[in-house]
C-alpha positions as CSV (number, residue, x, y, z in Angstrom):
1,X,0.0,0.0,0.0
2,X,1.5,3.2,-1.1
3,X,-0.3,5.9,1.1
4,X,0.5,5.2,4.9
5,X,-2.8,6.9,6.8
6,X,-1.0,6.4,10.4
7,X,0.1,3.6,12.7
8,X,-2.0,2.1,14.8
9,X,-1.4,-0.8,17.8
10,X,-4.2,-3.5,17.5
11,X,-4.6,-5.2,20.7
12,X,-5.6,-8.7,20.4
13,X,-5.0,-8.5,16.9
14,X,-4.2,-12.1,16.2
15,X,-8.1,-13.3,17.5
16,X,-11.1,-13.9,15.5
17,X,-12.3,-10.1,15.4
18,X,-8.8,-8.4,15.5
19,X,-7.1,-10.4,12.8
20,X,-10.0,-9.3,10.4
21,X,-9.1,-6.0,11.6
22,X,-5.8,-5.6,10.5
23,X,-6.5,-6.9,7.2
24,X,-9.0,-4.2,6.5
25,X,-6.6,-1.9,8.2
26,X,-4.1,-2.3,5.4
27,X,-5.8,-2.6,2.8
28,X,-7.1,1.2,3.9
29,X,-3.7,2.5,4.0
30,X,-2.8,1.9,7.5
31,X,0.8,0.6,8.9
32,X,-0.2,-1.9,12.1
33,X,1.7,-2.9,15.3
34,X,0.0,-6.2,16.6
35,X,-0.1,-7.0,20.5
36,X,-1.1,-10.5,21.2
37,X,-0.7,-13.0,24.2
38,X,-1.7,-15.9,21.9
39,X,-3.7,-17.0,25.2
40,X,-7.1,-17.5,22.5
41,X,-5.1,-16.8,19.2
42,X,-2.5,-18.9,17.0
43,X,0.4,-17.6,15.5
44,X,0.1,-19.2,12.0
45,X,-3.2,-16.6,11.8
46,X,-0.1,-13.9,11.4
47,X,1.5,-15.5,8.5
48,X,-1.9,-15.7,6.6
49,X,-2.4,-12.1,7.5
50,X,0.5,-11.7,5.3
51,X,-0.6,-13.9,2.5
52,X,-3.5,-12.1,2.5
53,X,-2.6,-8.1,2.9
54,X,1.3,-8.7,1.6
55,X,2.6,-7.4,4.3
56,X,3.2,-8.4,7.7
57,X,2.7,-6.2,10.6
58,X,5.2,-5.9,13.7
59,X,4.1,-8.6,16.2
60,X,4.4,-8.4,19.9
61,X,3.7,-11.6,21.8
62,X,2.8,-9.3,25.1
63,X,-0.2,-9.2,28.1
64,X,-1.7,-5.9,27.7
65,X,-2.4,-6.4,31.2
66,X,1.4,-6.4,32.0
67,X,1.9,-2.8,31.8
68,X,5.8,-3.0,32.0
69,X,6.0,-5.1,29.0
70,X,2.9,-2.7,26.9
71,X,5.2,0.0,28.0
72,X,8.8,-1.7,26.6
73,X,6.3,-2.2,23.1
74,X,5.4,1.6,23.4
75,X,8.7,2.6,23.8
76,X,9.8,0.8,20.8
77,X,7.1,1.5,18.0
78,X,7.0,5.2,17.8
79,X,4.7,7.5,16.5
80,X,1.4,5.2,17.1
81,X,-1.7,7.7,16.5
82,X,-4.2,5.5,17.8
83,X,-5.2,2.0,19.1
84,X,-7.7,-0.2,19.0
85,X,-8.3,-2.8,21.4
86,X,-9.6,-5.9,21.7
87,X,-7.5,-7.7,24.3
88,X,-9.7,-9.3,26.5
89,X,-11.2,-12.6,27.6
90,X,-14.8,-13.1,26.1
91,X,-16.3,-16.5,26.9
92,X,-19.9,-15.3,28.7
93,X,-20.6,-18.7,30.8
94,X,-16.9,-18.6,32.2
95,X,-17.2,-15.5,33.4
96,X,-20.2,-16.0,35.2
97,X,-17.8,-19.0,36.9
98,X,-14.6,-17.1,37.2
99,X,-15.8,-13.4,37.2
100,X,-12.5,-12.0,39.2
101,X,-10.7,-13.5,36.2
102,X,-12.4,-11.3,34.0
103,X,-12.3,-8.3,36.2
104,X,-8.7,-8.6,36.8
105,X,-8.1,-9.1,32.7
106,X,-10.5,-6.8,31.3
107,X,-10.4,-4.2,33.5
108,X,-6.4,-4.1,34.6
109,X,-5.3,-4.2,30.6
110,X,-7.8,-1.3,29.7
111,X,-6.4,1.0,32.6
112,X,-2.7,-0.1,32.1
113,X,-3.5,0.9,28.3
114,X,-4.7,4.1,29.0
115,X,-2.0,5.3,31.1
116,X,0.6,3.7,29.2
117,X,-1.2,6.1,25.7
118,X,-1.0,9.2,28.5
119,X,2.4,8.5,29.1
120,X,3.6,8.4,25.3
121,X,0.9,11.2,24.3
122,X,-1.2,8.7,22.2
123,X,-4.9,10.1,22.4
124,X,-6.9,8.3,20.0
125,X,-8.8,4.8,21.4
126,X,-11.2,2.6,20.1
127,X,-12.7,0.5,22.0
128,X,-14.6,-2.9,21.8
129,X,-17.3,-3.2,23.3
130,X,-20.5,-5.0,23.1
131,X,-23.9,-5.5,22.6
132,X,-24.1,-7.2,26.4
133,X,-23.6,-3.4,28.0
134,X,-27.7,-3.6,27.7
135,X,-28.2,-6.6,29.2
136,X,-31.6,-8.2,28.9
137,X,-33.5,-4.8,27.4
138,X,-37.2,-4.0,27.2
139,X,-37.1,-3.6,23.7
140,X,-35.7,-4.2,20.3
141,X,-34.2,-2.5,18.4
142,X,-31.8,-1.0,20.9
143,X,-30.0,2.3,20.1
144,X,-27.3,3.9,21.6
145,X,-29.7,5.9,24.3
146,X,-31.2,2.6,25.5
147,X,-30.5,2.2,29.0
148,X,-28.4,-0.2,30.5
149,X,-29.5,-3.1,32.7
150,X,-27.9,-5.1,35.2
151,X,-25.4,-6.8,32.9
152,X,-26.1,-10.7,32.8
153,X,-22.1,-11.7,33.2
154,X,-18.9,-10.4,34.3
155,X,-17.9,-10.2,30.5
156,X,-20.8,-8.2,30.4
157,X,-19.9,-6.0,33.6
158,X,-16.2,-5.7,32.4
159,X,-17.8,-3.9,29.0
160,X,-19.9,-1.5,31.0
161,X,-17.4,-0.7,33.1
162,X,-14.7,-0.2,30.2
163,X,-17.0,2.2,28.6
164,X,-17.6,4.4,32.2
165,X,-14.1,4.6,32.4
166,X,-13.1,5.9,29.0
167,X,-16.0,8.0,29.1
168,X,-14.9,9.5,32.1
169,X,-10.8,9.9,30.7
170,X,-12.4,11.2,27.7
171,X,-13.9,14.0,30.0
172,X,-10.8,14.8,31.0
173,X,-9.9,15.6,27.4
174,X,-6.7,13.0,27.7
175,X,-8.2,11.1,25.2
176,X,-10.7,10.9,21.9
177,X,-12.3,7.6,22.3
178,X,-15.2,5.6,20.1
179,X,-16.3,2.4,21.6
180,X,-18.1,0.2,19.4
181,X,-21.0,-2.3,20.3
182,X,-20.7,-5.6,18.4
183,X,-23.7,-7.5,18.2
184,X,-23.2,-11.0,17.0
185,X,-20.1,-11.5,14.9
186,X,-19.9,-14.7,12.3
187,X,-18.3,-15.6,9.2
188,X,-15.0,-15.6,8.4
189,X,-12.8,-14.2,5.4
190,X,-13.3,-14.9,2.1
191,X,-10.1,-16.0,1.2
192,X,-10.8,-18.9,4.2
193,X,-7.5,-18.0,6.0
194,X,-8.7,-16.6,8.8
195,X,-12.3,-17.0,11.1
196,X,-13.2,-18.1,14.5
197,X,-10.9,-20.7,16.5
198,X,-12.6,-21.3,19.5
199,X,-10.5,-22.9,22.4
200,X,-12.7,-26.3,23.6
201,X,-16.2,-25.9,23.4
202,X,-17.4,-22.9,21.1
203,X,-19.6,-20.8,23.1
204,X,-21.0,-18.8,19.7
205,X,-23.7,-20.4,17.7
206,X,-21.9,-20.4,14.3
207,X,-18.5,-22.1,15.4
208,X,-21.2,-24.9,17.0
209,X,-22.5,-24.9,13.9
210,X,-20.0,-25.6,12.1
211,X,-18.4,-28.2,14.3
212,X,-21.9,-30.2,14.6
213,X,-21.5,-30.2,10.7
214,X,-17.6,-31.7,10.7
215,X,-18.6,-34.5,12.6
216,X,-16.2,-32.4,15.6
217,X,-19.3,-32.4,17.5
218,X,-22.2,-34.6,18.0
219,X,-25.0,-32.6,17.9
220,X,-25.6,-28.9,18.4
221,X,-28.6,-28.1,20.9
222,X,-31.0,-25.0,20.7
223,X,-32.0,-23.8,24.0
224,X,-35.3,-23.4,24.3
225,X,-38.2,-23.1,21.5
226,X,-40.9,-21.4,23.5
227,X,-39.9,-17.8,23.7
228,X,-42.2,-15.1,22.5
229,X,-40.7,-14.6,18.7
230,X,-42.4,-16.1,15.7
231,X,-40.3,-19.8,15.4
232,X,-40.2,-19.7,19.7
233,X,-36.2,-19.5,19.4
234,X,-34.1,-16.4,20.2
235,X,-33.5,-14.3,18.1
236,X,-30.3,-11.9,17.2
237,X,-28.5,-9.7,15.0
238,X,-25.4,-11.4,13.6
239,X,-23.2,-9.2,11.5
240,X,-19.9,-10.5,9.4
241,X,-16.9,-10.0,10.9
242,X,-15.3,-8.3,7.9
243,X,-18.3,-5.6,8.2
244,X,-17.4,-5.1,11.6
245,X,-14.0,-5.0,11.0
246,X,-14.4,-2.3,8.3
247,X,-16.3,-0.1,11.4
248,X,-13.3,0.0,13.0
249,X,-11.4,1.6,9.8
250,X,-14.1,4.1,10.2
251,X,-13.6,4.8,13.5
252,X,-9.6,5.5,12.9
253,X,-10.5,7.3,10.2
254,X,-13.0,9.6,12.6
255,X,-10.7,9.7,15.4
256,X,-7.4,10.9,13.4
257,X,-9.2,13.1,10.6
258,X,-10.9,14.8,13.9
259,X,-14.4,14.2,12.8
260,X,-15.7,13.3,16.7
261,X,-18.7,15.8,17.9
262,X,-17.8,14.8,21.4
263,X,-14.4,13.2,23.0
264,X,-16.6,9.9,23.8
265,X,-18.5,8.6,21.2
266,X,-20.7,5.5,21.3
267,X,-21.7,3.2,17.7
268,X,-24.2,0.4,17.8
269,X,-22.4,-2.0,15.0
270,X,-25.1,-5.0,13.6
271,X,-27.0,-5.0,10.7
272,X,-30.2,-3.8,12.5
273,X,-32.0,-7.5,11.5
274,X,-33.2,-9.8,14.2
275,X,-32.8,-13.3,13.0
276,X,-33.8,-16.4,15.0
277,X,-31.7,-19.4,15.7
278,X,-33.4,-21.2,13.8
279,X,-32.9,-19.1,11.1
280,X,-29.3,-19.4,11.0
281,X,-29.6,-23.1,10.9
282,X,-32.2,-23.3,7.9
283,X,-29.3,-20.7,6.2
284,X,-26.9,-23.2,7.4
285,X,-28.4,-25.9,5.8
286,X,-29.8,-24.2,2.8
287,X,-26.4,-22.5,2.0
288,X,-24.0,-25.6,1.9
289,X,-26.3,-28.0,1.1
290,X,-26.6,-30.3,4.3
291,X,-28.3,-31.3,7.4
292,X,-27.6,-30.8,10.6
293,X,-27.8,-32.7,13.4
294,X,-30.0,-30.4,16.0
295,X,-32.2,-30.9,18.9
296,X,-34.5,-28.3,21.1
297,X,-33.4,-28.1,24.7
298,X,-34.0,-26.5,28.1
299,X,-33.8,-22.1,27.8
300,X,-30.4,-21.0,29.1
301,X,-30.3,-18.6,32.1
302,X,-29.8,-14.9,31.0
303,X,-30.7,-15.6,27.2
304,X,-33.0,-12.7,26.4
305,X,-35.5,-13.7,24.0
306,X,-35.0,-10.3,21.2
307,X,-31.9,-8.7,21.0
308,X,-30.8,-6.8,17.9
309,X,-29.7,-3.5,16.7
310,X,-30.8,0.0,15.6
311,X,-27.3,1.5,13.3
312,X,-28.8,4.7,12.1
313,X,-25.7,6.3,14.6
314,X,-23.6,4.1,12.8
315,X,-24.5,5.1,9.0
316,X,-24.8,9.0,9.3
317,X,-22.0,9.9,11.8
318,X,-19.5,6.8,11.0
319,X,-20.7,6.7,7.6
320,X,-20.7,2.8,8.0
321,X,-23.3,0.0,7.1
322,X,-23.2,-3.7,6.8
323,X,-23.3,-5.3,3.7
324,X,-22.9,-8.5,3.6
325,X,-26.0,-10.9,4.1
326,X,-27.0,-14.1,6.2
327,X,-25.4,-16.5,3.0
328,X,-22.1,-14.8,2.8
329,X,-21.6,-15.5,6.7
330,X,-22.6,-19.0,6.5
331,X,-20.9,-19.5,3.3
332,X,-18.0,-18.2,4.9
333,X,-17.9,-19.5,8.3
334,X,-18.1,-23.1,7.0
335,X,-15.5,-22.3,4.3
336,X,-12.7,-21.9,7.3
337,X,-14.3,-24.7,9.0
338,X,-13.0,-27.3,5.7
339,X,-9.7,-25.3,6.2
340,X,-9.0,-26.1,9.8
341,X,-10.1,-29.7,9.3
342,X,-7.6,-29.7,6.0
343,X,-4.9,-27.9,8.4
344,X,-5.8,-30.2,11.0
345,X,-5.5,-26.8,13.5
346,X,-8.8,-28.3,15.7
């Protein structure tokens, strides 16, 4: 890539979301610095970064939450205008069973961050956050005013409590900062080098999915098929990771062309579709051409029934919108499935 638009240190950039990331980041004209503790990531997903983007960003095999060794990185890599960050532990139901993990992870590596940007005079943040910030809400579609509830996990806690801080740095006018809500990221890229690795036992529908379908797990079970939605089953908004990694593009681009109304700016990021479990399945199925093996069982605790997004924020401030549609992420997702069983990397 000829133009160079900035440098900016990706946090967790080797995971499902963040490798996407980068990609998109250089293809827009970006140079990246990647910070990884490999602790849910692999290292090969770096070399197909490369084969992808032809180039390979610097790489960092660091805990964000070990501030002396974010600071050595900081010291190093000069001139960083921004970060984004993803470094942190995700898995809902283990945080409900380990929540001080969570705290300790999430919360630690987001301060440390922050100081360590203050201490090198790097004011631009985005953050990622999530859809779980509103907990179980009254009604769908949420937007960015919706209030928040009592969050439903620790994970979910860490993400409120993420946002209140920068919010409250941002005040200080330290820091510009954009957090951005995911909803529910699938797919994988197109060229099938890169998706979702889940460690164990996927806790995402789509990685099940796709499992159930390899024969990696027996079969995949829906929880619960008497919730008040038209099929019974819950339903969600599930974006493509490549569109949400092209929101974070945007948000650089916001941050570091100075574009930000306010020095804390919130973005729902989904494709404002609810679509049922169900759904996905029948896609699933429809898509690739085969059955699954799928049975209804007992509602999960802390499942709300309707959860999906309003990104009218999103498409006249960030100038952003999803694009790609239910088949793609299907298609997609069970495209890097075929490639980890070829790769044997599951």
């Amino acid at each position: 890539m000829d133009i160079n638009k900035g440098k900016i240190l990706v946090t967790g950039g080797l995971g499902f979301i963040g490798s996407h990331t980068v990609v998109e980041l250089i293809a827009a004209g970006y140079e990246v610095v990647i910070a990884d503790d490999l602790s849910n990531a692999q290292l090969f997903i770096l070399d197909n970064i490369e084969k992808i983007s032809n180039a390979k960003p610097s790489f960092y095999q660091i805990d964000v939450a070990d501030k002396i060794s974010l600071s050595g990185v900081l010291n190093k890599e000069k001139n960083i205008d921004a970060v984004i960050h993803f470094a942190a532990f995700k898995a809902v139901g283990e945080s409900v069973k380990e929540p001080l993990k969570y705290f300790r992870n999430n919360l630690y590596s987001l301060i440390n961050l922050l100081e360590c940007m203050n201490e090198k005079q790097i004011s631009n943040i985005v953050f990622s956050s999530s859809a779980t910030v509103y907990g179980d809400p009254d009604k769908s579609p949420v937007t960015e005013t919706t209030p928040f509830k009592k969050a439903l996990s620790a994970y979910g806690s860490t993400k409120q409590t993420g946002e209140d801080i920068l919010e409250k740095v941002a005040a200080t006018k330290s820091v510009n900062a954009i957090s951005l809500r995911y909803f529910n990221p699938v797919g994988a890229h197109s060229s099938a080098l890169l998706g979702e690795l889940p460690l164990g036992i996927p806790n995402n529908l789509l990685p099940f999915v796709t499992q159930t379908a390899a024969g990696l797990r027996e079969k995949l079970t829906v929880y619960g098929n008497d919730y008040n939605t038209p099929d019974g089953t819950c339903i969600r908004d599930y974006i493509h990771v490549v569109d949400l990694a092209k929101a974070h593009v945007k948000s650089c681009d916001r941050l570091l062309q100075n574009q930000q109304k306010n020095n804390y700016e919130v973005f729902n990021i989904g494709t404002g579709n609810g679509v049922s479990v169900l759904e996905v399945i029948q896609a699933f199925e429809k898509y690739n051409n085969l059955k699954l093996n799928y049975s209804i069982g007992a509602k999960r605790e802390g499942d709300a029934a309707v959860m999906y997004a309003d990104t009218a924020l999103a498409e006249s401030k960030l100038g952003w919108k999803a694009t790609l549609d239910m088949g793609e992420m299907v298609t997609s997702a069970w495209k890097w499935q075929l490639y980890i069983r070829q790769h044997k990397l599951n």
